[in-house]
C-alpha positions in Angstrom: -14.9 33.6 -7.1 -13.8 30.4 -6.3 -16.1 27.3 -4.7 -14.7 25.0 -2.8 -15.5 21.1 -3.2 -14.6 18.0 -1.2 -11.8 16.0 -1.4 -12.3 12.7 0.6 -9.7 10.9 2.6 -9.9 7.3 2.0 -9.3 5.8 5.5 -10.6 8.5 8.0 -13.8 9.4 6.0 -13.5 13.1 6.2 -13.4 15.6 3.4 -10.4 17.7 2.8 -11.6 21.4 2.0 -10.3 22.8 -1.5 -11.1 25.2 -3.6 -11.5 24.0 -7.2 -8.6 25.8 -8.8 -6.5 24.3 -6.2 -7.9 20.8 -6.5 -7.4 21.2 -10.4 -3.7 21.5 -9.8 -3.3 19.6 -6.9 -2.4 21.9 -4.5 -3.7 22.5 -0.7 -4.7 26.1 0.4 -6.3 27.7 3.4 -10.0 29.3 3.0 -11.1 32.6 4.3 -13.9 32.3 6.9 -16.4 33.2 4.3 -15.3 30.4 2.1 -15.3 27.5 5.4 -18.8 28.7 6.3 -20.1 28.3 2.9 -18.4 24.7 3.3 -19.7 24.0 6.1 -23.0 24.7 5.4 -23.0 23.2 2.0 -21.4 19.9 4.6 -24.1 19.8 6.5 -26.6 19.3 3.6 -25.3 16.3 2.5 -24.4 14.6 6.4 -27.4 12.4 5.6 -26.0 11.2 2.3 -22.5 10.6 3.7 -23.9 8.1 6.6 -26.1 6.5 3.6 -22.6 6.4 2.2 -20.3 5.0 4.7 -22.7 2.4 5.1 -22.6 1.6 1.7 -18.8 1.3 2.2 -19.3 -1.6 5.0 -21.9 -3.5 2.7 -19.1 -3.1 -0.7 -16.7 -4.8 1.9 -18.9 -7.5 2.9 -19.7 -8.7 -0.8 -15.5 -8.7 -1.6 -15.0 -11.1 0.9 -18.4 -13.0 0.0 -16.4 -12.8 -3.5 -13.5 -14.0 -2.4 -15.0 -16.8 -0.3 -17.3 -17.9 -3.4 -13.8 -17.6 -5.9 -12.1 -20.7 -2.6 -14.9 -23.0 -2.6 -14.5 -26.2 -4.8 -11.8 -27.1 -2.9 -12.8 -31.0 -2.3 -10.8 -31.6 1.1 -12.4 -28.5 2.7 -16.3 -27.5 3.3 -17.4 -24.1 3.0 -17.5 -22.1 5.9 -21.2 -22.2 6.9 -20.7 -20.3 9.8 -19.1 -17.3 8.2 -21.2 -17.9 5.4 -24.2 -17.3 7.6 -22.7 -14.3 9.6 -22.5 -12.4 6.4 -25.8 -13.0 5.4 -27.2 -12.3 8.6 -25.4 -8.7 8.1 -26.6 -8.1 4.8 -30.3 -9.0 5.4 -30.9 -7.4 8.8 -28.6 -4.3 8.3 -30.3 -3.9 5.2 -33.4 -4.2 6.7 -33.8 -2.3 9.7 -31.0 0.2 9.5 -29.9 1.1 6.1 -33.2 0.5 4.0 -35.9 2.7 6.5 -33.5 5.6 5.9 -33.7 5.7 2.5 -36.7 4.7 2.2 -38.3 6.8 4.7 -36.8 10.2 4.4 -34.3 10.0 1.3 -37.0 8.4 -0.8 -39.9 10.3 0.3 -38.3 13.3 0.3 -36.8 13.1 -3.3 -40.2 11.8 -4.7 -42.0 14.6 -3.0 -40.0 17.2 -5.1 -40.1 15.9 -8.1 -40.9 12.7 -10.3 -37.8 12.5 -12.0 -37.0 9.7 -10.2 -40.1 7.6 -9.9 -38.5 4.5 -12.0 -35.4 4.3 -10.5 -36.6 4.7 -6.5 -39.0 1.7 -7.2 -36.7 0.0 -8.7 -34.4 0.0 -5.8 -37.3 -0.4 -3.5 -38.1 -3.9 -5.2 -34.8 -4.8 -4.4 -34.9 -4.4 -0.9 -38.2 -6.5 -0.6 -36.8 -9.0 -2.8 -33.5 -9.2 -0.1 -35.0 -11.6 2.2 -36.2 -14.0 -0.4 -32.8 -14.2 -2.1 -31.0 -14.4 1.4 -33.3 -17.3 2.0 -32.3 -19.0 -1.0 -29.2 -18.4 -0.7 -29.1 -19.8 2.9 -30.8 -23.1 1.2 -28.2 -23.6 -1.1 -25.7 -23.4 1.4 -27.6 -25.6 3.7 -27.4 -28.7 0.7 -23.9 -27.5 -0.5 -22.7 -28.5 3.2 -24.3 -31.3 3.6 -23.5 -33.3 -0.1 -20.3 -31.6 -0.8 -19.0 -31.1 -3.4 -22.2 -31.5 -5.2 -23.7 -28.1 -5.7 -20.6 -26.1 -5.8 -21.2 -24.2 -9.5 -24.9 -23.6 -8.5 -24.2 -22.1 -5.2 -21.3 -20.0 -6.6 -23.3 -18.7 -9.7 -26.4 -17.3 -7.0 -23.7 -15.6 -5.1 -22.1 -14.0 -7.8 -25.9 -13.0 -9.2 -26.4 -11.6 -5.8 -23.1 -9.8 -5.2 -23.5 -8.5 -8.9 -27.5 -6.9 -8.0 -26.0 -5.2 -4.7 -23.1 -3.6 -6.2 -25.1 -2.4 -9.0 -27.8 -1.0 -6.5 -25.0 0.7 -4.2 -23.1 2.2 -7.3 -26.6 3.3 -9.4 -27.5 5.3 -5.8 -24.1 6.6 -5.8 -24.0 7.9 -9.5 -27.3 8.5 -10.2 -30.3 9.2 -7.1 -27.7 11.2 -4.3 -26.8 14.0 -7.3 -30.5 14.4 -8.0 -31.2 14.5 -4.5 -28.4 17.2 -3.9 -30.1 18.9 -6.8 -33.4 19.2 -6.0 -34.2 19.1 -2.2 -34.2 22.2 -0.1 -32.8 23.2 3.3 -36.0 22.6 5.1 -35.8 19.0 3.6 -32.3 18.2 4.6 -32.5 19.8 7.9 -35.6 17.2 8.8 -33.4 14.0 7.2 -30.0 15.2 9.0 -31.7 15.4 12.3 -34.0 12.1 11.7 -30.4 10.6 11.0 -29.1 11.9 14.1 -31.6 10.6 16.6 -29.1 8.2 18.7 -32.8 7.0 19.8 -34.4 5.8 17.1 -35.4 2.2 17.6 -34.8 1.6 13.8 -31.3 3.0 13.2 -30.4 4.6 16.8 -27.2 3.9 18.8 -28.2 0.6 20.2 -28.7 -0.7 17.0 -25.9 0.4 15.4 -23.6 -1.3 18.5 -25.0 -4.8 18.1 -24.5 -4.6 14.0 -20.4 -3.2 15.3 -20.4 -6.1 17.5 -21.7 -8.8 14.5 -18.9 -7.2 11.9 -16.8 -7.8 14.6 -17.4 -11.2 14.8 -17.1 -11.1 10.8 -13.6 -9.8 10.8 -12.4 -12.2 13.2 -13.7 -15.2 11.4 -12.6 -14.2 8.3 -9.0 -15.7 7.1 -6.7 -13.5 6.4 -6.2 -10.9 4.3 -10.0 -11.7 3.0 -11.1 -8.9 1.4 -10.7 -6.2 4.8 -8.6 -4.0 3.7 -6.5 -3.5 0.3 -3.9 -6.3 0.9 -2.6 -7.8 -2.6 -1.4 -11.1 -2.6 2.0 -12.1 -2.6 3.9 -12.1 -5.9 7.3 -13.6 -6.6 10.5 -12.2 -6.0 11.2 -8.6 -7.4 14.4 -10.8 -9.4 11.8 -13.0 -11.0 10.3 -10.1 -13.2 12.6 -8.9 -16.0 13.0 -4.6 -15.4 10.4 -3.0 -18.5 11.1 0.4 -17.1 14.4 1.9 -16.1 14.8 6.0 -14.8 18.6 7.1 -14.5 19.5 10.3 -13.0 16.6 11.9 -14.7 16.2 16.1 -14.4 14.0 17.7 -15.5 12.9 22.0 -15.5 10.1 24.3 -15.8 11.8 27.5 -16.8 14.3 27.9 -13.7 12.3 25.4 -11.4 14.2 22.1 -11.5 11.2 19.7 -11.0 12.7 16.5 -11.0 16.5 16.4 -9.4 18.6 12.8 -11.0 15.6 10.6 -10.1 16.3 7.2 -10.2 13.8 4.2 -10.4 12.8 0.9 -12.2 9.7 -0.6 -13.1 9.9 -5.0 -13.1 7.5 -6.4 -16.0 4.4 -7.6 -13.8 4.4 -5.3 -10.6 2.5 -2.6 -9.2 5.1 0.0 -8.6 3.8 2.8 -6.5 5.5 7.0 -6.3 3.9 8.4 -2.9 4.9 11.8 -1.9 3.2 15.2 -1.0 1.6 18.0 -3.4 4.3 19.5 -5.3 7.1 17.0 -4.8 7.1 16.1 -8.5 5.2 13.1 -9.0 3.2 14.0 -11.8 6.1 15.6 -13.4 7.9 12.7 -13.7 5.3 10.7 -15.3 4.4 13.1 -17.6 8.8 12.7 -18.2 8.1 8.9 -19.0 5.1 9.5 -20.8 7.2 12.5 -23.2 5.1 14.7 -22.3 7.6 16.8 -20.2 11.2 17.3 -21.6 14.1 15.7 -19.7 16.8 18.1 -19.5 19.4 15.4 -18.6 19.6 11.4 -17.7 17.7 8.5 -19.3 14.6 6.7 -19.4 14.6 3.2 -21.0 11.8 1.4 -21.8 12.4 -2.8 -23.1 15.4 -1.9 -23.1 15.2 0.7 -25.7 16.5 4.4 -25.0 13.4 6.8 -25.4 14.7 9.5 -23.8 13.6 11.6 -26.7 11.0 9.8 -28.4 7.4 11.7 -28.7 4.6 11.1 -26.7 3.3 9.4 -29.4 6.2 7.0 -30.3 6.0 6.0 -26.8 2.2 4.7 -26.6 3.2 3.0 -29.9 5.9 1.1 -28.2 3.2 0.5 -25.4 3.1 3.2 -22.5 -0.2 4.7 -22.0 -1.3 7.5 -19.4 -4.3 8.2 -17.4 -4.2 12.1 -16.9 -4.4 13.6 -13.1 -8.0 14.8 -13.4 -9.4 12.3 -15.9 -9.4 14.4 -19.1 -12.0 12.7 -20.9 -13.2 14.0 -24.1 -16.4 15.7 -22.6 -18.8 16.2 -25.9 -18.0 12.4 -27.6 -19.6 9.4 -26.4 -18.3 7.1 -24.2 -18.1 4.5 -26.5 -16.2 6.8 -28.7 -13.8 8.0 -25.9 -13.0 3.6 -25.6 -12.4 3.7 -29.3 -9.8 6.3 -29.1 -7.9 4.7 -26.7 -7.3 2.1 -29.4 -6.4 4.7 -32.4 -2.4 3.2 -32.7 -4.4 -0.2 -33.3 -6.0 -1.8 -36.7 -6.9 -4.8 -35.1 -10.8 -3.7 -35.4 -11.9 -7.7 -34.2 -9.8 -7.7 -30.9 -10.7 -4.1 -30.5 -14.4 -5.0 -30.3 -13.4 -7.7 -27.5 -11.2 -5.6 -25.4 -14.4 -3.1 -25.6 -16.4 -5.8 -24.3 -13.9 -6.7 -21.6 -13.9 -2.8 -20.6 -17.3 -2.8 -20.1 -17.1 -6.2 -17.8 -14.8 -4.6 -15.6 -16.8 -1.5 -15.5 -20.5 -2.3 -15.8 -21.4 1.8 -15.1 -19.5 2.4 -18.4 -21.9 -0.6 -20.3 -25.0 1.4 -19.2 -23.8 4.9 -20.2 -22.1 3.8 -23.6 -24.3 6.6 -25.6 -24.1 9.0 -23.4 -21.3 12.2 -23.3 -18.4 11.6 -21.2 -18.1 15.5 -19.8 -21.9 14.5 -18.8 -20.5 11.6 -16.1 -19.5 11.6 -12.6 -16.2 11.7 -11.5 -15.5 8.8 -10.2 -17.2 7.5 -13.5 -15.0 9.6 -15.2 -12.0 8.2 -13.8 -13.2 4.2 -14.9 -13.6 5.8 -18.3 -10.1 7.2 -18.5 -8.6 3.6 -17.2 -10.7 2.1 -19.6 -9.2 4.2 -22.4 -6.1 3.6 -22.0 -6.8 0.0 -21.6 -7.6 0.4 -25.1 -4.3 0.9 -26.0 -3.5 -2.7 -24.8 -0.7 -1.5 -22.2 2.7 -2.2 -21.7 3.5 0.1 -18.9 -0.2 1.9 -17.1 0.9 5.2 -16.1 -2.3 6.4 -13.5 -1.9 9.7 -12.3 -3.3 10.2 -8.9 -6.6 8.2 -9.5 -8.4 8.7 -6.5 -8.4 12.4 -6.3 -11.5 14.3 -5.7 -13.7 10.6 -5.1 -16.2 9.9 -3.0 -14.9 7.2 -0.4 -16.7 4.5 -2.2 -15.9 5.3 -5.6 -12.3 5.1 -4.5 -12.5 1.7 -3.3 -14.1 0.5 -6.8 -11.2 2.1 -8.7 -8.5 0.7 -6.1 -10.1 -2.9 -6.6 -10.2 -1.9 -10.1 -5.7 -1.7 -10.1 -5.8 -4.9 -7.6 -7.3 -6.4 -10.7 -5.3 -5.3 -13.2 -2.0 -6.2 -10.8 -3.6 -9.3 -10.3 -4.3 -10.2 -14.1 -0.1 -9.8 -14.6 -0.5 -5.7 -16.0 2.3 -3.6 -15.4 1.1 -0.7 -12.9 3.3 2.5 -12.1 0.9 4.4 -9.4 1.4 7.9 -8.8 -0.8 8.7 -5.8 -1.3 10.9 -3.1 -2.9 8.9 -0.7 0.2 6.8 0.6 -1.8 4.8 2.6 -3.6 3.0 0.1 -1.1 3.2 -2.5 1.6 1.4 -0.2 -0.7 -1.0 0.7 -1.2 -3.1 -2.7 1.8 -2.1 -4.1 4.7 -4.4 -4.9 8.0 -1.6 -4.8 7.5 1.9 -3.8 9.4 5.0 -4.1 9.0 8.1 -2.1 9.5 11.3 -3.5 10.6 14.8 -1.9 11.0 18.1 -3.4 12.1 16.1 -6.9 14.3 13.5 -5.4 13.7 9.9 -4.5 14.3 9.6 -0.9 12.9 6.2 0.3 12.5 2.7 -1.8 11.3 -0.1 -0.6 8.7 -3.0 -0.7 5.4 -1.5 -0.3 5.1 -3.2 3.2 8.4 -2.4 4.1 7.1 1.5 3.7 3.9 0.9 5.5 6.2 0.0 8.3 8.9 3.2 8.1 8.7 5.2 11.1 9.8 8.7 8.5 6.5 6.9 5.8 4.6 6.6 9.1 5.2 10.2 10.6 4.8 12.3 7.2 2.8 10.7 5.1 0.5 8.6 7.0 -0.5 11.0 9.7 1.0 7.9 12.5 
């Protein structure tokens, strides 16, 4: 019998009903009644957690632009911003404190700790971090205070609080994420999520009712519109030179390529420029995954040419091609589930001797992903999936990159998780890696990417800049649901 599980769509925040075997390979299907009921049910059960999670979502935005705004100061001619500053403070502190923080702790908490003490530690740890909120706010608000009035004295101090204080939210948000909502899903009962669903329900509540929710819509807002643009409100990249300035590492020319009878791929033509994010958006079954799997060896080409450095590698193996510097991350993760995740890192680096650099690319792995620090001992089959999936970037990091093949990243992710592995290729593009992005979600893809291709039934059909895509009335209609 087959279960079905969620698949989340990144901008509209509702799941996508699949069965597993069709979310394995990528494809959509339509349930029998018995099989939406069960979903519907099993839906309803976590309703608490997804509000709990959608606001996380508003508070991960708030601390990218609070990031971005504490990267811009030290800028002598120009004062911070205390205004905006203190708008986004004034979020964080009172959202925190009288909407998100008496549902969790309230009902989520309660409830959890009433089952079982499993997770004793890590609820009073996050509880001290909500009553140490308004202290750090406070200080934070003092620092700014004296940064505005002595500029630039006090720049490095000011910026090293916020990054301490973006750095303790994230980690809170991400640890609830990973670590209390599974055990909650795991050990509370009907009874108990029927009394949290309909507590979170109450448009009356004076704590987290309708009213209150309107006047925090009204301060982000107010947020958004003082915020310069594109400041960390969407996933805008920043603008990167002329697609003639990068040299092309990748060339794809008239490339077919068969399962059995089934022509897959039909004379696909595309190029890859040293430095960009490249992005292949098309539906389920049009062939994207079939023609990385082409560049990565891993599928036969049955006739054209792929060119990497300008090298013919056509028919090179798999491995002779991550030698030269091309490295894939799998459609559906495909970590190695019994070994550590330490020694999944370490494998990503097997074509390397270089054991002193690997140790610091290691490190660096575990900067970019702090979850993957913290779980370094323990199995990878044993992670989330979104964990899962910063483990099998990090990987094939390892492999020190030429050409990152990612294979539908955000697939089967929580809405959250999806934004930390998006901001996860915006930093990558951003540090000068070459990105080719295979990825379902057309949207998101288009929006940071550099060149775009569109693919249909094995043939590219549209090419373009990834804005000029966003803007295509045919993107628009099929793909973006516009």
């Amino acid at each position: 019998m087959l279960h079905p599980i969620d698949a989340w769509c990144w901008f509209s925040l509702r799941p996508l009903r699949l069965c597993a075997l069709c979310a394995e390979r990528g494809f959509g299907c339509v349930f029998p009644d018995i099989f939406v009921a069960n979903s519907r049910r099993e839906n309803s059960v976590t309703e608490a957690l997804q509000i709990i999670s959608n606001e996380h979502r508003s508070m991960w935005q708030l601390t990218v632009v609070l990031d971005e705004l504490r990267k811009q100061l030290g800028n002598p001619r120009q004062k911070p911003d205390s205004d905006l500053f203190n708008l986004i403070l004034d979020y964080i502190e009172q959202y925190v404190e009288r909407v998100h923080e008496p549902k969790e702790e309230a009902f989520l908490y309660k409830a959890v700790m009433e089952r079982t003490s499993e997770g004793n530690e890590m609820i009073a740890e996050f509880q001290r971090e909500h009553a140490s909120t308004p202290e750090v706010v406070a200080r934070l608000r003092s620092q700014l205070k004296s940064l505005v009035r002595d500029y630039p004295a006090g720049v490095a101090e000011f910026q090293a609080a916020l990054e301490e204080y973006i750095s303790m939210m994230r980690r809170h948000i991400l640890r609830e994420e990973s670590d209390l909502f599974p055990l909650a899903r795991k050990i509370l009962t009907d009874r108990d999520w029927d009394g949290i669903n309909t507590a979170f329900a109450d448009s009356e509540d004076p704590l987290f009712g309708e009213r209150v929710r309107a006047e925090f819509r009204s301060l982000m807002s107010r947020i958004v519109n003082q915020a310069p643009e594109p400041i960390g409100f969407g996933l805008v990249a920043k603008a990167k030179p002329a697609a003639e300035a990068h040299p092309v590492l990748l060339s794809v020319a008239n490339l077919t390529s068969q399962y059995g009878r089934i022509q897959a791929l039909r004379g696909v033509t595309i190029e890859v420029r040293q430095g960009q994010l490249v992005a292949l958006v098309g539906a389920n079954g049009a062939g994207k995954t079939t023609l990385l799997r082409a560049i990565s060896g891993v599928q036969k080409a049955s006739a054209g040419e792929v060119r990497f450095a300008g090298q013919d590698i056509t028919h090179l193996r798999p491995d002779q091609r991550v030698r030269m510097g091309i490295c894939q991350v799998p459609e559906g993760r495909q970590v190695f589930g019994p070994l550590s995740v330490e020694d999944n890192l370490r494998l990503g680096a097997y074509t390397r001797g270089d054991k002193k650099s690997i140790e610091e690319d290691l490190e660096q792995m575990y900067a970019m992903f702090p979850i993957l620090k913290q779980k370094f001992k323990q199995a990878a089959g044993t992670l989330s999936g979104g964990q899962q999936q910063m483990l099998a970037m990090a990987r094939a990091l390892m492999g020190r990159p030429k050409l990152l093949l990612l294979d539908e990243p955000s697939m089967g992710l929580a809405p959250l998780l999806i934004q930390e592995i998006f901001n996860a290729i915006i930093s990558l593009r951003e540090q000068g890696k070459t990105v080719f992005l295979v990825e379902q979600n057309a949207q998101a893809a288009l929006s940071i990417a550099d060149q775009a291709y569109v693919i249909e039934t094995g043939e590219i059909v549209l090419s373009g800049s990834g804005s000029e895509l966003l803007d295509n009335e045919q993107v628009r209609s099929a793909y973006l649901g516009i």
